[in-house]
N, C-alpha and C positions, 0 to 999 in steps of 0.2 A: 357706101363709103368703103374706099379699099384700106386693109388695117395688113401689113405695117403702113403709116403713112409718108409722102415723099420726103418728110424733113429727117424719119428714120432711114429712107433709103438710100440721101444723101451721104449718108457715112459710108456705102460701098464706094459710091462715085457722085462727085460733085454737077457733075452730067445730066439736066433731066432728060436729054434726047437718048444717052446710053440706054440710062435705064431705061427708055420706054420701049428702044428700041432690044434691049435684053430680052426683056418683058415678052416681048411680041417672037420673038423668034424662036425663045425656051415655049409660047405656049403652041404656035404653031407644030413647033417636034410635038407634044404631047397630041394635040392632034392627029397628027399623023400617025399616030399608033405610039410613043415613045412613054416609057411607063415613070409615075412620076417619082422625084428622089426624094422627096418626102412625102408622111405619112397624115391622112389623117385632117387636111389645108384645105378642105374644098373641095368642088364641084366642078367649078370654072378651071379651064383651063389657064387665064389669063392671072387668076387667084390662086393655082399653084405654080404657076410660075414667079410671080413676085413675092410667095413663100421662100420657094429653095432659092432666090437671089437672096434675101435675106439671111437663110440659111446657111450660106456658101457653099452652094451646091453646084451654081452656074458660075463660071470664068468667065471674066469682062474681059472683052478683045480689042485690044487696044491696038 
């Protein structure tokens, strides 16, 4: 189970395609070599990236 979960993610954006689509593209950059902006969240990429969205580390592009 991923923790935060969507009904906390919700408060960034009412969107679940945003977010999943945030989600996916913050963890892709980490893949790709990109270092993460928070500390400490994981393993998974896809688990540090729905951190620093919670975080407000990543901008939603609207």
């Amino acid at each position: 189970m991923i923790n935060p979960s969507f009904r906390e993610l919700e408060e960034i954006s009412k969107s679940r395609y945003r977010i999943a689509m945030m989600a996916a593209k913050r963890a892709k950059e980490i893949v790709d070599g990109d270092k993460p902006l928070v500390k400490g969240t994981g393993v998974k990429p896809v688990t540090i990236a729905i951190n620093e969205i919670m975080a407000g580390k990543v901008e939603r592009e609207d």
